[in-house]
C-alpha positions as CSV (number, residue, x, y, z in Angstrom):
1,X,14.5,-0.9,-29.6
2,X,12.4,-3.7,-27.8
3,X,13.2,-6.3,-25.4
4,X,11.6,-9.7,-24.6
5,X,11.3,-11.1,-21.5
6,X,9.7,-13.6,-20.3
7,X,6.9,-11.9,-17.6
8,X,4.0,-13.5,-15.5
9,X,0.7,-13.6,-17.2
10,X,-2.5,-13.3,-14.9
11,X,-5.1,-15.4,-17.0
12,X,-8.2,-15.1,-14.4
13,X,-8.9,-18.0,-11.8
14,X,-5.8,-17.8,-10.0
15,X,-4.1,-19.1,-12.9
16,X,-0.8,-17.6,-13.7
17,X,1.6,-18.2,-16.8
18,X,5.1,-17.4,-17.9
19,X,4.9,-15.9,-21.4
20,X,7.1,-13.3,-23.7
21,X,6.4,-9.8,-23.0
22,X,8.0,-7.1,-24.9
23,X,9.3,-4.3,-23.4
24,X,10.3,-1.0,-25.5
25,X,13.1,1.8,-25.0
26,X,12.3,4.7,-22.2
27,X,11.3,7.7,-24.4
28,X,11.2,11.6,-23.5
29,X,11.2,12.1,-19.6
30,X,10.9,8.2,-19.2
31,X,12.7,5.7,-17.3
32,X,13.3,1.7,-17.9
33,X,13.7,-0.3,-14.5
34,X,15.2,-3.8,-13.6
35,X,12.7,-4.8,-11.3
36,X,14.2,-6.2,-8.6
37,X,11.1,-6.7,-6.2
38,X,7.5,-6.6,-6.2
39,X,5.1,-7.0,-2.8
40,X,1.4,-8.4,-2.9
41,X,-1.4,-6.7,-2.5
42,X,-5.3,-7.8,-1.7
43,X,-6.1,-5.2,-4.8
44,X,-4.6,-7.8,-7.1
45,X,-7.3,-9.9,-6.3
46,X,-9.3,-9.1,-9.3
47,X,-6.7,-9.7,-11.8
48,X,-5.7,-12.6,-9.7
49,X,-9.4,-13.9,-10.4
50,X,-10.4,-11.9,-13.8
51,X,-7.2,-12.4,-15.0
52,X,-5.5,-9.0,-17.2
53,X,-4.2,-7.5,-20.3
54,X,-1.1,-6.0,-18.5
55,X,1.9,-7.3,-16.0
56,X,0.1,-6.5,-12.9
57,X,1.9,-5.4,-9.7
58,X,1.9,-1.5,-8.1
59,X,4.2,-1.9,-5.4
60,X,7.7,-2.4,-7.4
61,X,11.4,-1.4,-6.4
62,X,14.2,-1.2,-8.7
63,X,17.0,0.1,-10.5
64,X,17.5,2.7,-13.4
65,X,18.7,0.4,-16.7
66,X,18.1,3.0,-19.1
67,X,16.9,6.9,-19.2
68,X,15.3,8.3,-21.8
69,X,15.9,12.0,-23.0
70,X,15.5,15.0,-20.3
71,X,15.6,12.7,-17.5
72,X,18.5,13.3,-14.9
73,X,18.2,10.1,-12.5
74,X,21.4,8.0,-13.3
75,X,21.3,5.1,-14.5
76,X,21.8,2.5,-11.6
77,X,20.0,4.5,-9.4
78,X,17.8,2.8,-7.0
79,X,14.0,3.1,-5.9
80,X,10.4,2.8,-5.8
81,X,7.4,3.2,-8.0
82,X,5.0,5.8,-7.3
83,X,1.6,3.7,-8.1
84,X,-0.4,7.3,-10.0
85,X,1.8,8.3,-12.9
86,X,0.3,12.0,-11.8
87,X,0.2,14.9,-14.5
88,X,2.3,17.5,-12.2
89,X,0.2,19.9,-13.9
90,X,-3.4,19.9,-12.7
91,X,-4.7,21.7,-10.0
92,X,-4.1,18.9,-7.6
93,X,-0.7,18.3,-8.7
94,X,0.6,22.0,-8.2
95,X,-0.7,21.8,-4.9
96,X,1.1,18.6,-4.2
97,X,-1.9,16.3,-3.9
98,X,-0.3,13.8,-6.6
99,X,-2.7,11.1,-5.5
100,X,-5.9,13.1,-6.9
101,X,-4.5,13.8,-10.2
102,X,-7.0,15.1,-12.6
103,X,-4.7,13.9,-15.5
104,X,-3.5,10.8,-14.4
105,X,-0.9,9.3,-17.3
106,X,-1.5,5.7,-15.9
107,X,-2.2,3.5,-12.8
108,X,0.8,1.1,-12.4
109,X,0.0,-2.3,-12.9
110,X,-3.1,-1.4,-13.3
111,X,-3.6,0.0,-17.2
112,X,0.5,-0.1,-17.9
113,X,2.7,-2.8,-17.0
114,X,4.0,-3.2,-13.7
115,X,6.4,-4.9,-11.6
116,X,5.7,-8.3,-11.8
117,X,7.9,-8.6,-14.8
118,X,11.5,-7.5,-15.1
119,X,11.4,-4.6,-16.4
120,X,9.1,-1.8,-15.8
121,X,8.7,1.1,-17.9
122,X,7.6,4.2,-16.0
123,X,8.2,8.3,-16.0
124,X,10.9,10.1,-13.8
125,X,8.2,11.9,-12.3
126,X,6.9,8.9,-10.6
127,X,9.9,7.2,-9.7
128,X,11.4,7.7,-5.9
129,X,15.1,7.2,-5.6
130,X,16.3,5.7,-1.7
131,X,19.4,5.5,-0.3
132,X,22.2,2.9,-0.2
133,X,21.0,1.6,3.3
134,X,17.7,0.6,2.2
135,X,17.6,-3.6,1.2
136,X,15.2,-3.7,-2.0
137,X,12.9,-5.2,-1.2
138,X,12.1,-3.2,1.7
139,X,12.3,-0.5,-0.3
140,X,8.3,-1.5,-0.8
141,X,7.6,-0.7,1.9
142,X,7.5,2.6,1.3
143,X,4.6,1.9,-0.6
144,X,1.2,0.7,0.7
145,X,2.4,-0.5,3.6
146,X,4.2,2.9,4.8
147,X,2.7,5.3,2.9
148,X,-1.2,4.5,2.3
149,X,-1.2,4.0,6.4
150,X,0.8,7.5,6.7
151,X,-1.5,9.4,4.8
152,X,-4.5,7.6,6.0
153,X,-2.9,9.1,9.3
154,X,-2.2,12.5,8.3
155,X,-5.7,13.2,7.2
156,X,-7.2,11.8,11.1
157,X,-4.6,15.1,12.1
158,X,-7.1,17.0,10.4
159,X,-9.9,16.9,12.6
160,X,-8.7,14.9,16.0
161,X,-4.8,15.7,17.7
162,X,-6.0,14.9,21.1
163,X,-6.0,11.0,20.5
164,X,-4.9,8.4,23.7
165,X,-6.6,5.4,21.9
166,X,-6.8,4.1,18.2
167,X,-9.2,1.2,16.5
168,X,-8.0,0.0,13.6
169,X,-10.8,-2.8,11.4
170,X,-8.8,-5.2,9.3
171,X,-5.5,-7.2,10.3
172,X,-4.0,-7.6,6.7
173,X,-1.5,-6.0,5.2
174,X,-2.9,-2.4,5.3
175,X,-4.1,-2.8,8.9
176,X,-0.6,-4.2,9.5
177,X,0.5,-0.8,7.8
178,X,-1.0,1.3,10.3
179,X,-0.4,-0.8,13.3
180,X,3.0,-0.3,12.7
181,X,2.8,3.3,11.6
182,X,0.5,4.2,14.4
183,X,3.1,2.5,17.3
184,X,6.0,5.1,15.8
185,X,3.5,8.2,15.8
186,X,1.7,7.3,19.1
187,X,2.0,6.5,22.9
188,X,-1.4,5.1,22.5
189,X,-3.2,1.5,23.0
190,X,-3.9,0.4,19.3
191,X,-6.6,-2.0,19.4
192,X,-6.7,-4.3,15.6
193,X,-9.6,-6.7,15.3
194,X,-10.1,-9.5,12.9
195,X,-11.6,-13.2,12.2
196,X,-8.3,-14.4,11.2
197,X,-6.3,-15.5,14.6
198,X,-3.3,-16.2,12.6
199,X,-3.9,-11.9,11.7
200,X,-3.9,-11.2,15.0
201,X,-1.3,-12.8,16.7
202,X,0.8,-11.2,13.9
203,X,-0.6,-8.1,15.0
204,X,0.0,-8.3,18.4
205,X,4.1,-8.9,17.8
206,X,3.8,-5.5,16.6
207,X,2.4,-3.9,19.7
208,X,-1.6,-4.1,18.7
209,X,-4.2,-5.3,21.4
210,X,-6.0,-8.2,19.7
211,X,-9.4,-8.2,19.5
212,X,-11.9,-10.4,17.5
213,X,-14.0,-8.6,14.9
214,X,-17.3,-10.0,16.9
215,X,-16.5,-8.5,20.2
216,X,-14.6,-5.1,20.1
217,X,-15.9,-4.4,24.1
218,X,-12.4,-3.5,25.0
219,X,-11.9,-0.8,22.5
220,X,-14.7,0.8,23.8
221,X,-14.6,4.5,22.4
222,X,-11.4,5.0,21.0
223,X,-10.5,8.5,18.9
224,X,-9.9,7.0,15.5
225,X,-10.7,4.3,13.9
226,X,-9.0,3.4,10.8
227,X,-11.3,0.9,8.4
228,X,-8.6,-1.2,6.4
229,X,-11.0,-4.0,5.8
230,X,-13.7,-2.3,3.0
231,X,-16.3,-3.8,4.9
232,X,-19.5,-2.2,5.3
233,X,-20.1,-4.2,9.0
234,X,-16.8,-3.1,10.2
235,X,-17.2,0.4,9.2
236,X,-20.9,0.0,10.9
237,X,-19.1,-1.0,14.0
238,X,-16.1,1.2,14.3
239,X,-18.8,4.3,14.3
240,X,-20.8,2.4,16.9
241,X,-17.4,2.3,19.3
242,X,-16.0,5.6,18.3
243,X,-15.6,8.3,21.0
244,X,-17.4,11.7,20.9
245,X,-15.4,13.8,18.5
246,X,-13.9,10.4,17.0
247,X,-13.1,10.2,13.7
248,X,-13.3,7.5,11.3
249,X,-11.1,7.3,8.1
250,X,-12.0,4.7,5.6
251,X,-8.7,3.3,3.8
252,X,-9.9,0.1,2.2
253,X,-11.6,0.3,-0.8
254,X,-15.1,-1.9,-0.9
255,X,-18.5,-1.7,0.6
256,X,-20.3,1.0,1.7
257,X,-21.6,2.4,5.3
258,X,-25.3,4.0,5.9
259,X,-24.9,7.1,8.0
260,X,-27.9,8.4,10.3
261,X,-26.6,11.7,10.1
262,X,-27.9,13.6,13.5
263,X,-26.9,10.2,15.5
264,X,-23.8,9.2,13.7
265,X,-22.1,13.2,13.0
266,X,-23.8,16.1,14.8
267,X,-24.2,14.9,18.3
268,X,-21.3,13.4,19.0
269,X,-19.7,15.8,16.3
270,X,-18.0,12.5,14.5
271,X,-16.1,12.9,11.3
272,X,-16.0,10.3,8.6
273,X,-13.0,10.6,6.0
274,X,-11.7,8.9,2.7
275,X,-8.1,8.6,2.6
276,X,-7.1,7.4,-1.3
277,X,-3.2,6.2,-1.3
278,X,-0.6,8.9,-0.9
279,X,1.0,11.8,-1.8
280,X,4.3,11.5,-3.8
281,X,5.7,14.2,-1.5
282,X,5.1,12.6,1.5
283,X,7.6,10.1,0.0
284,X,11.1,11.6,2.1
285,X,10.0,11.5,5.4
286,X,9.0,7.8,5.3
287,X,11.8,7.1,3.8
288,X,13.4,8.7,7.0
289,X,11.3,6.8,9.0
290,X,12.2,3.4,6.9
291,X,15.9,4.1,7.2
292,X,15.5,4.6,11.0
293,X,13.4,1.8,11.8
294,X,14.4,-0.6,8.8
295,X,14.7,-3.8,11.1
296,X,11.0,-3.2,12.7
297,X,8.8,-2.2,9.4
298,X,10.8,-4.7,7.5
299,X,8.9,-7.4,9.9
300,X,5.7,-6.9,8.2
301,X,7.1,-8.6,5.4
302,X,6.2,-12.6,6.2
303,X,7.5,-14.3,3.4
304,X,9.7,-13.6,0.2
305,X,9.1,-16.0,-3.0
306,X,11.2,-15.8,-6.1
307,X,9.0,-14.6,-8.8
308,X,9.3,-18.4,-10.8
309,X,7.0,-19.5,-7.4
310,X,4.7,-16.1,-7.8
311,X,1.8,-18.3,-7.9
312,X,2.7,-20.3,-4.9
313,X,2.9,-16.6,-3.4
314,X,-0.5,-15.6,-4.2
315,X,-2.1,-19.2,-3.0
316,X,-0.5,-18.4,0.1
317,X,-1.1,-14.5,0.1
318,X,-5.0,-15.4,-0.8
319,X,-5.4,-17.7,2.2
320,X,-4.6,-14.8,4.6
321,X,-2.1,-16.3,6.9
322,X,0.4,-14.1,5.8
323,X,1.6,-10.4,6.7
324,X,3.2,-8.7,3.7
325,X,4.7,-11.0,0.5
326,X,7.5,-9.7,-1.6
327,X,8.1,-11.5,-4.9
328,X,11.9,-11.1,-5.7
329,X,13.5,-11.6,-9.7
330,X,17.1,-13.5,-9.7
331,X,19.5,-11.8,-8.5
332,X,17.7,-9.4,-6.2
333,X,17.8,-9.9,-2.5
């Protein structure tokens, strides 16, 4: 059977359309979701601008309107969607690092449809149920925000557990992410710079020390920096600041960074690390953390639109005087 719904259409120059979109049955090991919300994220940008041949959106929570044969989530079950829809049989899957699939099914709003329209069609596998307590559209949260920031974290535990300051490049919502996520791991200053003051004074209401991306004098040799803005100056700077045995962990996608490698690694014996998305497993403990501290990471979300003023969302979104944006469909909180 297929259903038609009427689903936002991302035609390229920031133009978006409502059009009918079919959506078909869940199949073998599938699941069909009522999307209930959706939250922005600067990686829309270029179907925001190129425009695309799928709904986009990769941060969705929902419910369970249909299962498709061999699944076992119940219908009206409630949850998020796990961006990678990862093999579970690769290499990387079996040893739980679901975000560097070798057989990835899909990319969520990406090459398949995702949760800007009202349905979303997706495998159990990459589905995450929450719990009762958790509003919906906080339930995204768990996504970038949470869990991109958390991973981005666990991998600085790698090389650096000594740390008594952080530098974090990038106030958006990523760098938001980790502000937040850094303040409920560490007792630490957590400096956050930026050219957006609007960014920063945002940041600062969650505990960051403000600084402005051209003078980062007060964050003076921090132990990690965390590069949430893609850019290749800020990445540049944050090494130039970094302490001896610092490490830098690039989250943001982007530009690149030119390494002098006796300066830059062996003396002061720095490390530079990529940290792609998250691991599916790491899933249950931020939801632990979301359900204790619901009222604080909830905060990072600045504005909620229905999805009928999505564009209105995005011209907002785009102009970066906004922390996290959440598009909602009728009848979702």
């Amino acid at each position: 059977m297929t259903r038609t719904a009427l689903a936002p259409r991302f035609t390229g120059a920031g133009n978006i359309e409502f059009a009918a979109h079919d959506y078909t049955d869940p199949g073998p090991g599938q699941l069909l979701l009522s999307v209930q919300a959706n939250a922005l994220c600067g990686t829309d940008r270029h179907q925001y601008d190129d425009g695309s041949s799928v709904v986009p959106g990769h941060e969705a929570a929902g419910t369970v309107l249909q299962a498709g044969e061999g699944t076992t989530t119940p219908v009206g079950t409630r949850g998020a969607v796990f961006l990678m829809d990862f093999c579970g049989e690769c290499r990387s899957c079996r040893y739980g690092a679901t975000n560097q699939c070798l057989a990835k099914r899909a990319d969520m709003g990406f090459t398949h449809d995702g949760g800007y329209g009202p349905y979303e069609l997706v495998h159990e596998s990459n589905f995450f149920p929450i719990t009762d307590d958790i509003e919906i559209g906080n339930a995204t949260m768990l996504l970038d925000v949470m869990g991109t920031s958390s991973h981005a974290l666990g991998r600085a535990a790698l090389v650096r557990q000594d740390v008594e300051s952080i530098y974090i490049a990038g106030a958006g919502p990523i760098g938001l992410g980790l502000t937040v996520m850094c303040k409920l791991r560490y007792d630490v200053p957590v400096y956050i710079s930026d050219f957006s003051r609007w960014r920063l004074d945002f940041a600062e209401s969650f505990g960051a020390i403000p600084l402005l991306a051209d003078d980062l004098t007060a964050a003076r040799r921090p132990d990690l920096a965390f590069d949430a803005s893609g850019k290749e100056a800020a990445r540049r700077a944050a090494l130039d600041i970094l302490g001896p045995r610092g490490a830098l962990i690039c989250v943001g996608h982007g530009e690149a960074v030119t390494l002098d490698v006796s300066r830059d690694l062996i003396s002061p014996e720095h490390a530079v690390l990529g940290s792609e998305y998250f691991r599916y497993d790491e899933m249950p403990g931020n939801l632990a953390l979301l359900r204790e501290h619901q009222e604080l990471i909830a905060r990072v979300i600045s504005h909620r639109f229905p999805v009928t003023d999505i564009a209105e969302a995005f011209r907002l979104f785009m102009a970066g005087e906004t922390g996290k944006v959440v598009v909602t469909q009728d009848g979702a909180a």
